[in-house]
N, C-alpha and C positions, 0 to 999 in steps of 0.2 A: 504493500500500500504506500511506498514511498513516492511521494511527490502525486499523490492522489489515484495512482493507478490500482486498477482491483482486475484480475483477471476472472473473464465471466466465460461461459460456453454454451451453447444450445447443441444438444447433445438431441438424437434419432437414432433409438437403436432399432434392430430387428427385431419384430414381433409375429406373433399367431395369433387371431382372431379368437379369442376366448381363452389363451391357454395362458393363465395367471402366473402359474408357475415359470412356465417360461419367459415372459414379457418381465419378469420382475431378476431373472437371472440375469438376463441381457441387461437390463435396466441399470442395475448392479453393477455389469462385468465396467459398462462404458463409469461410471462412477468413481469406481478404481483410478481409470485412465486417467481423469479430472481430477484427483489430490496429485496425481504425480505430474501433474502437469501444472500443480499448484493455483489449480480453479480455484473462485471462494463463491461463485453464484454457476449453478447447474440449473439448467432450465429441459424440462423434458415434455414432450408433447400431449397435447387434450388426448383424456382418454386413454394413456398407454398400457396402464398397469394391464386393462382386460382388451386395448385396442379399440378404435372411434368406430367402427363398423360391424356393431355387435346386432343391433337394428334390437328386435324385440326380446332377445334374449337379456335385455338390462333389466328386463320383468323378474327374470330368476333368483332369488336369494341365494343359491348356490353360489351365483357370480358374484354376488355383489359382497357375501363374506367372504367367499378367498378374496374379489379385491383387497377389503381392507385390510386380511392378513399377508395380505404384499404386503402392502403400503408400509406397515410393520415389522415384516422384514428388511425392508429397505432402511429404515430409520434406524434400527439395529443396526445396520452395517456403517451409521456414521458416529456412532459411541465415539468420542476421541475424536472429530473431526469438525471444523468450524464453518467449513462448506456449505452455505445455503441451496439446500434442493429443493424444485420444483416439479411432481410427476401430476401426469394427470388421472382424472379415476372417479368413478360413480361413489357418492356417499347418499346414503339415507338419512332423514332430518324431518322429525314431525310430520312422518307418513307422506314426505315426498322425495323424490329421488334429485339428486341435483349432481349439475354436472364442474368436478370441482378441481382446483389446484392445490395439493397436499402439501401446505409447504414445512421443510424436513431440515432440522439441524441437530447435532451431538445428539444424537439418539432419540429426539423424542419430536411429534409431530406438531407442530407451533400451532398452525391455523387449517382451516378450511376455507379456501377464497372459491366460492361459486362464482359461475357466470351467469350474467343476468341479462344479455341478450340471447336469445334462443334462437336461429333460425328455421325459418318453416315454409320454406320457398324452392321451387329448384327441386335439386336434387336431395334437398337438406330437411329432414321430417324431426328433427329433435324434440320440438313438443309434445310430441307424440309417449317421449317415455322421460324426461325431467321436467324439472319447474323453475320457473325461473329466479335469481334472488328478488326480494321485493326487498329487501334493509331488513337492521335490526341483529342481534345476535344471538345463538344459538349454542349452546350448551353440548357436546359429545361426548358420552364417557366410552372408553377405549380400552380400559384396566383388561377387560376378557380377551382380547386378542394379544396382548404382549406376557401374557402367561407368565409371569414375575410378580413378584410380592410388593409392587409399586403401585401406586394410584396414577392412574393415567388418561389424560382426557384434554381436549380442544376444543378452541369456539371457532363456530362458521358465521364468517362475515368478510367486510371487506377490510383490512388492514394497509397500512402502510408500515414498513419494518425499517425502522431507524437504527445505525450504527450507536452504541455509545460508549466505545471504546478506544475512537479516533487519538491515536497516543504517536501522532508525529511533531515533538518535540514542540507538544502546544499550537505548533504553529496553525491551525485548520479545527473550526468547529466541527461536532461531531453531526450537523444539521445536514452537512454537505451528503451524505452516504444515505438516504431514502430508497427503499425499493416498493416497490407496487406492482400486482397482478390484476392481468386481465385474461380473458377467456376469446378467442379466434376472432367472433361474431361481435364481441365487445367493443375492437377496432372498427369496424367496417360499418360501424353503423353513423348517423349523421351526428349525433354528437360524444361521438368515445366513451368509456369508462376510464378511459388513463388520462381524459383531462382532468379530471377531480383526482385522480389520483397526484396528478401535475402542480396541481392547483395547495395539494396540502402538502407537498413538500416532497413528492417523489422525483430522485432524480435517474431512477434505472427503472423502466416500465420491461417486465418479463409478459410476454405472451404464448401463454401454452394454445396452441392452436392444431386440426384437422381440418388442412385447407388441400380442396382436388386440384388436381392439375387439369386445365383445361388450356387450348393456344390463347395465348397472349395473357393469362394470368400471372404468370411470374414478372413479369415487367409492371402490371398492375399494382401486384405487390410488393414487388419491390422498391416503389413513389409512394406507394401507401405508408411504409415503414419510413422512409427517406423522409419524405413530410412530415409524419407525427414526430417522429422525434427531435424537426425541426422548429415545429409549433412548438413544443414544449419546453426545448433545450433542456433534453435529457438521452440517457442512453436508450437504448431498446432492442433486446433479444425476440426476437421473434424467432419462435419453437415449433414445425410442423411435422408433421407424420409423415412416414417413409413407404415405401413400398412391400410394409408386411400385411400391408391394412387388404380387406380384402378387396377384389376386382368386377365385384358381384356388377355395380353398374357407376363406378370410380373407381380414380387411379390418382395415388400419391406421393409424389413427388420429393418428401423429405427437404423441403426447401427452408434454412434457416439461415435467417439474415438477424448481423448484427450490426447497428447505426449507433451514431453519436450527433447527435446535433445536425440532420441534416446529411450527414457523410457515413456511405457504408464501410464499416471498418473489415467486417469480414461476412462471407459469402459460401456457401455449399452448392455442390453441380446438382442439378436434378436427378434424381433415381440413384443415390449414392449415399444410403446411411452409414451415419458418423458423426463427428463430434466437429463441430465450429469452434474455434476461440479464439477471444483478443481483450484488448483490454480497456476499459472505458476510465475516462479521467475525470471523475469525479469533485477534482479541481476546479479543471477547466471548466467546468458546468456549471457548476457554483460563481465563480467568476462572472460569465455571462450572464447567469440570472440574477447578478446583483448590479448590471452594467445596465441592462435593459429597464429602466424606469415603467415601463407600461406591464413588466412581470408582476402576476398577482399574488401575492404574501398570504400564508398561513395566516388564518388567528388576524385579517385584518377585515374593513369595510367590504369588501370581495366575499367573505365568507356573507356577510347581513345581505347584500345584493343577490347571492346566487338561491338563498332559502328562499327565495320569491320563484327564482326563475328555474332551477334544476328540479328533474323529476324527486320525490320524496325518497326515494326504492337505491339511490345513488348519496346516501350519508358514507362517508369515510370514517370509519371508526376512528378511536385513538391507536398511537402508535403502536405494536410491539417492539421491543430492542429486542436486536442482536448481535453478535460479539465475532468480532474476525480478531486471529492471531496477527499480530504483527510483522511484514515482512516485506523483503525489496522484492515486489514484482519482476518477475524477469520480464521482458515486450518482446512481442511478437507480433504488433500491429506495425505495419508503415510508417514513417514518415518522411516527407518527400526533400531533398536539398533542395529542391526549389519552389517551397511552398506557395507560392504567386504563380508560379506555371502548370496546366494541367498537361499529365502525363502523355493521355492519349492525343494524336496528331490532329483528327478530325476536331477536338472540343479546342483543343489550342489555336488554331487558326478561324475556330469561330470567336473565340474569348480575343483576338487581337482582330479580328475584324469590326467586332461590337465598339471595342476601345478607340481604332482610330474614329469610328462612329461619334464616339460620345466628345471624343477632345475636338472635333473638327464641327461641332453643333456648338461647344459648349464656346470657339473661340469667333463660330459665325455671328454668334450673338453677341457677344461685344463689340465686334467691328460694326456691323447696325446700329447695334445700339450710340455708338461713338462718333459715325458717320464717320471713321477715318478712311482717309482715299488711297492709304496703302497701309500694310504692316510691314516694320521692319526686325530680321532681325540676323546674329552673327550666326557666322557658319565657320566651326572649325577643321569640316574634315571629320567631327567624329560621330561620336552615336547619338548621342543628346539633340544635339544639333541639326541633325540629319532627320531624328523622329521632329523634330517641332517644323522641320518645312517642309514636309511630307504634311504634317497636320495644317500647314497654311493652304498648301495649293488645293487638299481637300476641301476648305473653310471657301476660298473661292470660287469652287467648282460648285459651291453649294450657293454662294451668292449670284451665280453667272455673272462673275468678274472675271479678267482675265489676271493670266499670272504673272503679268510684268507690274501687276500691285503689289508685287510679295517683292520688298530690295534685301535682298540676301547681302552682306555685307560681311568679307574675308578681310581681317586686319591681325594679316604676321604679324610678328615683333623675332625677337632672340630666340626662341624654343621651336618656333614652326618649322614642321619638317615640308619637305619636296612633295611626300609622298598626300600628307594633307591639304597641302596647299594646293596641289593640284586637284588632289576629289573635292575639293572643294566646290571650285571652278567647274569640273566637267558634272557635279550633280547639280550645280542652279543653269548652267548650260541646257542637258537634258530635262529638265523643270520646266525650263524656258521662264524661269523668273527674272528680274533686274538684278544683277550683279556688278556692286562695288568693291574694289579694295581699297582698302587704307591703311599702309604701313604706318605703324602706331611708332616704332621704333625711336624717331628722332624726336617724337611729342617727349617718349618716355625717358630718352636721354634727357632732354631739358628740365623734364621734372624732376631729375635727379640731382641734376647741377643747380636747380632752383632749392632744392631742401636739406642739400649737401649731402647727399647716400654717393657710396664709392660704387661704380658699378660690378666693381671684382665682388661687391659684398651682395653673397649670392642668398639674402634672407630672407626676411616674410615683405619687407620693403620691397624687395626685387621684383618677385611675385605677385605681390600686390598691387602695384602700382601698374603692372600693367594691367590684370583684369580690372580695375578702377578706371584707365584710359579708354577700355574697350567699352566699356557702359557710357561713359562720357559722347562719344562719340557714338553709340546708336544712338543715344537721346535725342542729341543733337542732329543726325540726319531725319529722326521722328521728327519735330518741330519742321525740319527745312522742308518733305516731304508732307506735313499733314497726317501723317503714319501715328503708329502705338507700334511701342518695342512689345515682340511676343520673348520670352523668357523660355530657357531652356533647359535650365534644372530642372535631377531628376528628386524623385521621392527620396533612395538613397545618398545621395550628396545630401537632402536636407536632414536624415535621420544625424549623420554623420559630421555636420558642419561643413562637411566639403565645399565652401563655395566662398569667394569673397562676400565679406560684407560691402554694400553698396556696391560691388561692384558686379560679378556673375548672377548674382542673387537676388538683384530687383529686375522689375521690369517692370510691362503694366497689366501682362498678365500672361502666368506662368501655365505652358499645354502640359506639361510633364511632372508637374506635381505631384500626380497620385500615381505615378509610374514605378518602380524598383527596378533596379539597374539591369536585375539578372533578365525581367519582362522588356525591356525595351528594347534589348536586342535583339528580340522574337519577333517582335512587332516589327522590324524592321528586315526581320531575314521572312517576314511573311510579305511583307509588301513587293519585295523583292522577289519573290518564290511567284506573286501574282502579275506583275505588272507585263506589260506588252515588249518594252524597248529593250531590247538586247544592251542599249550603253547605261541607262539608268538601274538596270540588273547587275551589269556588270561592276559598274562603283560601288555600288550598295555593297557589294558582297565583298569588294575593297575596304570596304569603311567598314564590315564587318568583322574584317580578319587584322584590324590594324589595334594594336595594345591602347586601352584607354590611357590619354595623360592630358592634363592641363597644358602641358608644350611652354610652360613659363621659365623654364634654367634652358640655357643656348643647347644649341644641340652639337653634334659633333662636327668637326672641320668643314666634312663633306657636306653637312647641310642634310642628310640622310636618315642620320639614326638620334632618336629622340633618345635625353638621358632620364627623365623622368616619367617613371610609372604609377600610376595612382596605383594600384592595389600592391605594389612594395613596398610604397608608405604606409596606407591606412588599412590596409587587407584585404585577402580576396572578397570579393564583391557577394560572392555567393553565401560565403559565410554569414554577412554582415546583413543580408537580406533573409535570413532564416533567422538574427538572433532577430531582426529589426516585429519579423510575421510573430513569432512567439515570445518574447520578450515584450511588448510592445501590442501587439492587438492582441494576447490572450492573457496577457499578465502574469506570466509564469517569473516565478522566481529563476533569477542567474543562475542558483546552483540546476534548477531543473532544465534551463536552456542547453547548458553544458552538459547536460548528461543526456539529453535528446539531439544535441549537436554531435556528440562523439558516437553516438547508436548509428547516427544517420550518415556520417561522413566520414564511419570506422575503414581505415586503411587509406581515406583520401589525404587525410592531416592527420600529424602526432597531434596526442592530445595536450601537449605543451604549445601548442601553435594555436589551438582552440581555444584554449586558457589567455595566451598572448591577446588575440585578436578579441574576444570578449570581453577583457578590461579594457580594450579600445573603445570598444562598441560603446558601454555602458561609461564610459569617463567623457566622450567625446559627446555623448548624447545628453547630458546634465550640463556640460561647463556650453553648447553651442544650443542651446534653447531659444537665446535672443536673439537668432538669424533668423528661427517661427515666428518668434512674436509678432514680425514686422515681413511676413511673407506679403507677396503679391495676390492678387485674385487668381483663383484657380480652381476649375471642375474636381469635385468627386471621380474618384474614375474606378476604384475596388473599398474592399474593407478597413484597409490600412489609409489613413489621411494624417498628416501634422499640420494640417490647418489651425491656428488657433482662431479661426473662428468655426470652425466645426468638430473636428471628433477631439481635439487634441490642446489640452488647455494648462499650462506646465508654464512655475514662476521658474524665470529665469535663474536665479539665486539658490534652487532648488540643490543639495548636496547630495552626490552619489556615494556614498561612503557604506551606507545601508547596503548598496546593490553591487559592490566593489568588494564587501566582506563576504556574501552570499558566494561569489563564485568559487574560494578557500574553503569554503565550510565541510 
């Protein structure tokens, strides 16, 4: 459970249509598999103990006692085991039969959670032999089936099971750890049973479920699960039944998925019982739902509003606790090094198509709105720069202007290589933009000799002063043209401070704001992967393969090879945009970033290099605050923004010293 992770499973084992005995060995065997694989939540499907397809045989007392003496058995086999289980199984309750989830720890049965949507539609006649829950709780005594000298018995209703054991060095209430069940037909209906359970504090919803396979159901359910867990911002094991069940007139697919917020963590193939696991971050979830202002709180005005409007038959009991042993979950779930990029090639090139969308709308409307008769802005040859006039000629394509309103403007100085200052030229060429240079060179000599800086003194003065002349001078071609300087920093340079103050870092309004360094390259090697012209292909894919650098220390004799590399100074880029995603939009603690940075990036970087580059990240991002405070305008463009006037609101004077100790810890 360290750093909020809990490893869960949805476990489908082989079963026989009535044969107890057997359904509860199987049951068992995968059970086993799950402590050594150090599970602490098992979830097993509706109905398994006797199997969902029993049809009128659930009328039998025969069945329905061996059930419970499974379920008895099973519970026995977790004496000594902290493991929350979940099997499914007919129980009787006040001369009705109900269709229920047994839920099972260190030996003894906690509760009964029935399901209280019944289907009776279709192929699905459930009414026919249970009832449905209506609320209220209900008393089990169970002492005759466990055949020991103990008093033994459970209540059936609906529960939420709170952790209150949470003993990670204080740091994490024990509120964050809620589990709640529902029953197959519970989901599927228009207003859930796992919202109320959502609503009082569950942050893992378990679904024991018997769902057929029909074409295009699994894709149904699979947005079904994808969605609820995104409404809720919680985990959700979704449990279904395999292909023991019988064929009489369905077929079952064993399909178990597990999500987090939106995102499926782990996935089962169809007609392939077995055991699912991963791990749900129970942190992270907590987090979100304390970031989300419109989440509805336990125990607040939400509970008094919904006793108007929720069915009566839907009360959430009070808690049970439950007790998990303490331990460093191993991971076995993904995490991607380049969490701003999606994996698969088809959603990537849709996610960079939508973006130059949204940056080339969001900069149409300023120019409208400004009435400016051009935009101006500089081009160095590199990536930044290259995505922000890429986003202009779209913006006029959208205004039916033409592109010689876009003045692209190359101004060498000491560090510009041959090799940029030429793609420079041949990409506003191919553009067919207005292209100016302006060798700043001799501006920045005189400003040198005007403040007394040596030019051998190769410091932050050096550097600076020239990306200082370079803003000076778009300004001032803005004024002479009637233009607005478009800005071309990205998100990562502003995570990092990478940028001069007043000087790369204003404009009048920034396209690449909400972009990350490791994304904008994508966006650019897709626009290039699409576009028509074999020469504006061709540079593109030159400015793709050229080392990012500021080009502000001279370059070498030849004028060829540039001496400064941004990510030899401040770190690779990719790094800094995984601590930037989790660090930063999910709020994970340092020491957690680095130990999901070295999972993720094991064998790319020693983990002294990770350690290096994270005290970067986290020193750099406290002491360069007030380069946000005073950002330009600029479009939302993903989840991550350091706009301080939207997601991102941080006093500059703020000390990292907190988040600088965490990474040592």
């Amino acid at each position: 459970m360290k750093d909020g992770f809990i490893k869960v499973a949805a476990c489908t084992p082989e079963i026989q249509v009535a044969d107890v005995d057997f359904n509860v060995d199987k049951i068992i065997s995968q059970l086993e598999k799950c402590r050594e694989e150090g599970v602490k939540v098992a979830v097993f499907p509706e109905l398994c103990i006797t199997g969902y397809t029993c049809q009128d045989l659930f009328f039998q007392n025969a069945l329905l006692d061996r059930a419970m003496y499974g379920a008895v058995k099973i519970a026995k086999k977790t004496v000594n085991s902290d493991m929350l289980v979940a099997v499914g199984m007919p129980v009787r309750a006040k001369g009705k039969l109900y269709n229920c989830a047994a839920v099972i720890q260190n030996g003894e049965i906690l509760k009964f959670i029935p399901k209280t949507h019944l289907p009776n539609y279709n192929e699905f006649y459930e009414a026919r032999h249970f009832a449905p829950y209506m609320g209220g709780n209900i008393q089990l005594e169970l002492t005759q089936y466990f055949a020991d000298d103990d008093m033994h018995s459970a209540q059936m209703g609906q529960y939420v099971f709170e952790l209150d054991n949470w003993e990670n060095n204080g740091e994490q209430p024990s509120d964050c750890v809620k589990i709640g069940f529902e029953l197959c037909e519970d989901l599927w209906v228009a207003d859930p049973v796992s919202n109320y359970l959502a609503k009082s504090g569950a942050t893992l919803i378990c679904n024991l479920s018997a769902s057929d396979e029909v074409i295009g159901k699994d894709s149904y359910r699979r947005q079904l699960v994808s969605n609820q867990s995104a409404r809720l911002v919680a985990g959700y094991i979704y449990c279904s039944a395999g292909d023991g069940e019988s064929t009489q007139d369905m077929v079952f697919s064993g399909h178990n998925i597990i999500a987090e917020n939106g995102s499926i963590l782990a996935e089962s193939r169809l007609f392939e019982n077995g055991i699912t696991i991963s791990e749900i971050d129970f942190k992270k979830l907590a987090f979100e739902r304390r970031k989300i202002s419109t989440y509805p709180e336990s125990n607040s005005v939400w509970d008094q509003l919904n006793e108007i409007y929720k069915p009566y038959f839907l009360d959430v009991l009070p808690v049970d606790y439950i007790t998990f042993d303490m331990c460093d979950t191993k991971l076995t779930r993904k995490f991607s090094k380049t969490p701003f990029i999606p994996a698969n090639q088809a959603e990537r090139n849709e996610r960079c198509h939508l973006i130059l969308q949204m940056q080339s709308h969001g900069l149409m409307k300023r120019i409208a709105h400004t009435h400016s008769k051009t935009v101006v802005i500089g081009i160095s040859g590199g990536l930044d720069s290259t995505l922000a006039l890429l986003v202009c000629v779209m913006a006029m394509d959208l205004l039916k202007r033409p592109h010689t309103d876009i003045v692209a403007v190359t101004m060498p100085c000491f560090g510009t290589t041959k090799r940029t200052r030429s793609n420079a030229e041949i990409l506003c060429d191919a553009l067919g933009v207005t292209f100016r240079e302006v060798d700043i060179s001799k501006a920045v000599l005189q400003h040198f000799e005007d403040i007394g800086h040596d030019y051998n003194d190769h410091s932050v003065v050096f550097e600076n002063g020239q990306a200082r002349e370079r803003t000076k001078v778009l300004m001032n071609i803005a004024n002479q043209v009637s233009g607005m300087v478009v800005g071309t920093g990205d998100l990562s340079e502003l995570a990092l401070g990478w940028a001069t103050y007043n000087g790369d870092h204003m404009s009048m309004y920034g396209v690449n704001a909400s972009i990350p360094k490791t994304l904008v390259r994508h966006i650019v090697q897709y626009y290039g992967d699409t576009c028509t012209s074999d020469t504006l292909r061709d540079v593109l894919y030159d400015i793709l393969d050229t080392p990012v650098s500021p080009e502000l220390l001279p370059t070498d004799e030849s004028g060829t090879e540039m001496t400064q590399k941004t990510e030899d100074l401040v770190g690779p880029y990719e790094l800094h945009d995984f601590f930037l995603y989790y660090g930063i939009r999910w709020g994970f603690e340092p020491s957690k970033v680095k130990r999901l940075a070295k999972y993720a990036f094991e064998g790319d970087y020693p983990d002294e290099v990770i350690d290096k580059w994270l005290k970067t990240f986290y020193r750099r991002f406290f002491s360069q605050q007030f380069k946000r405070s005073c950002l330009p305008d600029g479009a939302k463009i993903g989840s991550v923004t350091l706009s301080p006037r939207g997601d991102w609101r941080m006093p500059s004077d703020a000390v990292a010293k907190l988040w600088l100790e965490d990474i040592d810890k």
